[in-house]
C-alpha positions in Angstrom: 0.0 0.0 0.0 1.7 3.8 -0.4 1.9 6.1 1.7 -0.3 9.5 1.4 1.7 11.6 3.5 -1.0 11.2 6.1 0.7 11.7 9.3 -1.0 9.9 12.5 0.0 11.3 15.8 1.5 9.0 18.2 -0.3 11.0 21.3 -3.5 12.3 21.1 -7.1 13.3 22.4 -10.7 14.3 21.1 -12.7 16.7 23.1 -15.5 18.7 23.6 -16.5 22.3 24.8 -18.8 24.5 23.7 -21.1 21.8 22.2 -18.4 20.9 19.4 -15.7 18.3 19.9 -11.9 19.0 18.6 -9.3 17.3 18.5 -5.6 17.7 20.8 -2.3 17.4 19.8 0.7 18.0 22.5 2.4 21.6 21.1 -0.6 22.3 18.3 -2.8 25.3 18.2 -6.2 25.4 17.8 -9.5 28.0 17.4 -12.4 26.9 20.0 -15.4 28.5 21.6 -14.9 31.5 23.4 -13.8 30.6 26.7 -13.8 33.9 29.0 -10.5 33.5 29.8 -7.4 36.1 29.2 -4.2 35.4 27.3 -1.7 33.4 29.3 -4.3 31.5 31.2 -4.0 27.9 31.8 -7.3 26.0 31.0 -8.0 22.0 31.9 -10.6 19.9 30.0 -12.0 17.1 31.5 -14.5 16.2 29.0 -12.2 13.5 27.1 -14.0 11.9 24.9 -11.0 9.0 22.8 -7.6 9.2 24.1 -4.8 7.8 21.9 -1.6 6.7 23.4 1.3 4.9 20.6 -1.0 2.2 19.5 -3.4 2.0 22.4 -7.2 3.8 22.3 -9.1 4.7 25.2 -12.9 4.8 24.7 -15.0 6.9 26.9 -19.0 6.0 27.8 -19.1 9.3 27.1 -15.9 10.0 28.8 -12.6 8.9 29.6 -12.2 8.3 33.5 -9.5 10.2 34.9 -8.4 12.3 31.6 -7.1 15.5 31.2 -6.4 18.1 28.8 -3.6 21.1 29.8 -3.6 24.4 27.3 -2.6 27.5 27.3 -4.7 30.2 26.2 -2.8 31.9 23.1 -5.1 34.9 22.4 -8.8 35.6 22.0 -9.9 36.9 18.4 -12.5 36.6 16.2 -13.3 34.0 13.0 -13.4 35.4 9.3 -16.8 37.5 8.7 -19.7 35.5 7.5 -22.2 37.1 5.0 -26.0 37.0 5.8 -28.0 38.3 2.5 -31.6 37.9 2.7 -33.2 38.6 -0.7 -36.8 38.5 -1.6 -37.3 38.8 -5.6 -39.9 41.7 -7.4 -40.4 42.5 -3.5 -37.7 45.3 -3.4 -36.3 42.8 -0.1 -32.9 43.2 0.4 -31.0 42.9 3.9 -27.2 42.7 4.0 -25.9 41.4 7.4 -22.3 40.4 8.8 -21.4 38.7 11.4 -17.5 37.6 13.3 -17.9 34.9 15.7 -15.3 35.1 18.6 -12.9 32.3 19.0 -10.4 31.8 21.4 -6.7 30.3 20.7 -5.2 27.8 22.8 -2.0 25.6 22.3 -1.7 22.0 24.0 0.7 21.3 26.6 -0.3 18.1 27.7 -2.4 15.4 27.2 -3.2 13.0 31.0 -4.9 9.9 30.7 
């Protein structure tokens, strides 16, 4: 079989927060749900949902016993603007709407299962 370049990490977790689940990587970066939180804060999850460890899997019914997620909160920003255009034809309708939803950056420092 060749390869695709598809590259599996050896460590890692799938989580949820804010009613969406993402998935962890140790030293990745990734855009969540708002979390009020500042820059620089440290921020556990506990809702582990699949934890992957070399060629073990850990299954959760709905969560993994005993598993944590460590991150640091990179920066809080806001997601690309999103175009609402409500048009109604021969009506002389038209409503042009935008919208940023905020996001908050956090980068993975370890994964506890």
């Amino acid at each position: 079989m060749e390869q695709t370049g598809l590259q599996i990490p050896e460590k890692y977790a799938i989580f949820q927060t804010g009613g969406k689940q993402y998935q962890a990587v140790v030293g990745k970066t990734l855009g969540i749900e708002k979390l009020d939180l500042s820059a620089g804060d440290a921020v556990t999850f506990n809702d582990v949902l699949l934890v992957k460890l070399g060629d073990a899997y850990k299954v959760g019914a709905p969560f993994v016993a005993n598993a944590t997620i460590t991150a640091e909160i990179v920066k809080q920003t806001q997601g690309p603007k999103l175009i609402i255009f409500k048009f109604k034809r021969r009506k002389k309708y038209r409503v042009k709407n935008g919208h940023r939803q905020p996001i908050t950056v956090v980068r993975f420092m370890s994964i506890d299962a």
